[in-house]
N, C-alpha and C positions, 0 to 999 in steps of 0.2 A: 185485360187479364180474365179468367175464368179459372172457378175453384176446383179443387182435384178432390175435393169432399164437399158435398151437399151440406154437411152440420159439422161444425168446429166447437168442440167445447173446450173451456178453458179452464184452469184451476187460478186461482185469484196470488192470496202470500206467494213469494217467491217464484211466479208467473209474470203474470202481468203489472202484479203491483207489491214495492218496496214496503211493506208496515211492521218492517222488525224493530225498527227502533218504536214504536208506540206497544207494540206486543211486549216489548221487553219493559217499557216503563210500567206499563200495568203489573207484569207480576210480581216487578219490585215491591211495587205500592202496595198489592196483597202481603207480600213478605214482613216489609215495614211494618204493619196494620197489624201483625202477630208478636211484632219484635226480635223477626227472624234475621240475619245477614244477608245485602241482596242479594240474589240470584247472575252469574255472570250472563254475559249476551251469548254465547256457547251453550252454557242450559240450557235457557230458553228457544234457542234453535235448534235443539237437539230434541225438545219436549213438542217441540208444535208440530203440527199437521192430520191430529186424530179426532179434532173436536176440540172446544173449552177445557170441558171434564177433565178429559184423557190427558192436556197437556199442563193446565193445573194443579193435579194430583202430583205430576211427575217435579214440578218444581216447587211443591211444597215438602217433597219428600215421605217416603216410608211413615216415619216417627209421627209424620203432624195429619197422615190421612184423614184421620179424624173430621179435621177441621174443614174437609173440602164444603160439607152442604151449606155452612155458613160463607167460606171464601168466596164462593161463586158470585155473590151479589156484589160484595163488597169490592170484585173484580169490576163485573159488570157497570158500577156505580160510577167506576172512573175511568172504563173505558167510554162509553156513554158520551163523559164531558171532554175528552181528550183525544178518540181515538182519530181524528181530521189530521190532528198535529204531526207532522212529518210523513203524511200519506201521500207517496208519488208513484207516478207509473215506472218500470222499468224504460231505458231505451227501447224506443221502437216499437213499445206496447200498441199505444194510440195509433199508428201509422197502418200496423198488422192488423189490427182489429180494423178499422174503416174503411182500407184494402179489399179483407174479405165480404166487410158489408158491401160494398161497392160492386163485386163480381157477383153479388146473387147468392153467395154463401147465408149459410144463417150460421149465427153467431151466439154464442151463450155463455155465462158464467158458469161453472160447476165447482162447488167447495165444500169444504169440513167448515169454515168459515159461518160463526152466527149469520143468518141469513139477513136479520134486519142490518146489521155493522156490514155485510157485503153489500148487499140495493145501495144502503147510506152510501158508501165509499165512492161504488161503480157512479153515481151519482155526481157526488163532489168531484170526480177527477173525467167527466164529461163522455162518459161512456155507453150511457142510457141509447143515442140515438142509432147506436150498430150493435145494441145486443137485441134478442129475441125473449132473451129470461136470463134471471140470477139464480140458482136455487143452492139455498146452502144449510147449515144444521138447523134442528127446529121446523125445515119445511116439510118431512117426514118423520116416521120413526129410526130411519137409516141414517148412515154417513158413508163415504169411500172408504172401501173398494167394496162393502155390499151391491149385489148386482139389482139390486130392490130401487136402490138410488140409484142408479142408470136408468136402469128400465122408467123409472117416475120420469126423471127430464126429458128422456127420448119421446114418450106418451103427449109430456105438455109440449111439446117442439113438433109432432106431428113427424118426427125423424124415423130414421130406421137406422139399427147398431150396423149394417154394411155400407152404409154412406154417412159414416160419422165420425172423425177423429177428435182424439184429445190432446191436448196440450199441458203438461204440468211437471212439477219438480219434486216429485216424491213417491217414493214404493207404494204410497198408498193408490197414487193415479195410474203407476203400472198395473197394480193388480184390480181396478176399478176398470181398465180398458181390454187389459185380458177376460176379465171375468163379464165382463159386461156383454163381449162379441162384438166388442168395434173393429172398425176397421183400420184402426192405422193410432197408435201410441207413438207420439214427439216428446222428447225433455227436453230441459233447460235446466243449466246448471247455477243458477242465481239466486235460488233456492236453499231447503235445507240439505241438499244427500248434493256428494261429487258423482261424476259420470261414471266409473267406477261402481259406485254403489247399484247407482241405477240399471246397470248393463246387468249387475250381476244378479240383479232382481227379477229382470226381463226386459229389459226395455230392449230395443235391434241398437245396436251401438251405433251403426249410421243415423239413427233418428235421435240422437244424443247430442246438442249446440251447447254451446256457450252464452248464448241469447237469444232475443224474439227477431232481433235484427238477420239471423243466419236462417232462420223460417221461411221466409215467403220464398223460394223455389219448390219447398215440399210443401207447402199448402195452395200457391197459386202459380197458372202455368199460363205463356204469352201467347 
């Protein structure tokens, strides 16, 4: 096989890798730690995909903003010791990614995702030997869909945005691939947004799956 893009980047939660049920434990545990009511698994996947910040504030609520500079740690504290537990690849994750390493593709992480908890994870679930780079929040001043973070990963990748697609499940990785100047935006609906969402956001509805398993004709060709 040979790849139909030069650079494939990936978006990590709701992509390649399942870590909603530990996302969700975390921000219970911050709730708890305030004496809040938990948070359901619904909030919490309705809040992720913009960064830490962005989706902590939204499940601590209006009333408790306040409390976010101190939350933060107190998140971090326990995700830190817990965030391994129940972290798996999606189907077909592992297979798509070592496929395109195998064809010559270069391969990469790209996420709102803490950058050290994404290296850590890509790591434990055995993904280091077909990526090229991780890069996720903290590794700039940016996060998705700023075209500032494109432009950074493409630089360390040695890529160009006309032989690069991306891979993800959220508005925020349409408007990161539109705005970026890539050449080719894929979803996956395993994620937080249905296809629906995504279409109506930008995504080409043809590049709209159900999985990473319905990819490899659009990313590699026999």
């Amino acid at each position: 096989m040979s790849p139909r893009y030069r650079t494939v980047l990936f978006d990590l939660d709701g992509t390649l890798l399942d870590h909603f049920s530990a996302i969700h434990r975390a921000h219970t545990h911050v709730r708890r730690h305030y004496g809040l009511p938990d948070a359901t698994r619904d909030e919490v996947m309705g809040a992720i995909g913009g960064g830490l910040p962005s989706a902590l504030a939204k499940t601590l609520g209006p009333t408790h903003a306040h409390l976010l500079d101190e939350a933060l740690p107190v998140y971090r504290a326990y995700w830190d010791r817990t965030m391994l537990d129940d972290a798996a690849l999606f189907p077909g994750a592992l297979d798509l990614v070592r496929a395109l390493h195998a064809s010559g593709a270069q391969v990469a992480v790209f996420t709102n995702k803490h950058a050290p908890s994404a290296r850590r994870v890509c790591t434990h679930l055995g993904l280091d030997p077909y990526l090229a780079g991780v890069f996720g929040a903290t590794d700039t001043p940016w996060l998705k869909p700023e075209p500032e973070f494109t432009a950074y990963a493409l630089e360390k990748l040695s890529a160009t945005a006309a032989t690069t697609a991306l891979v993800g499940d959220s508005p925020w990785d349409v408007s990161a691939a539109l705005q970026g100047g890539l050449a080719a935006y894929f979803a996956v609906t395993t994620g937080t947004h249905t296809a629906a969402e995504l279409i109506a956001h930008g995504a080409p509805a043809a590049h709209v799956v159900s999985g990473l398993v319905d990819l490899t004709p659009a990313l590699l060709s026999v």
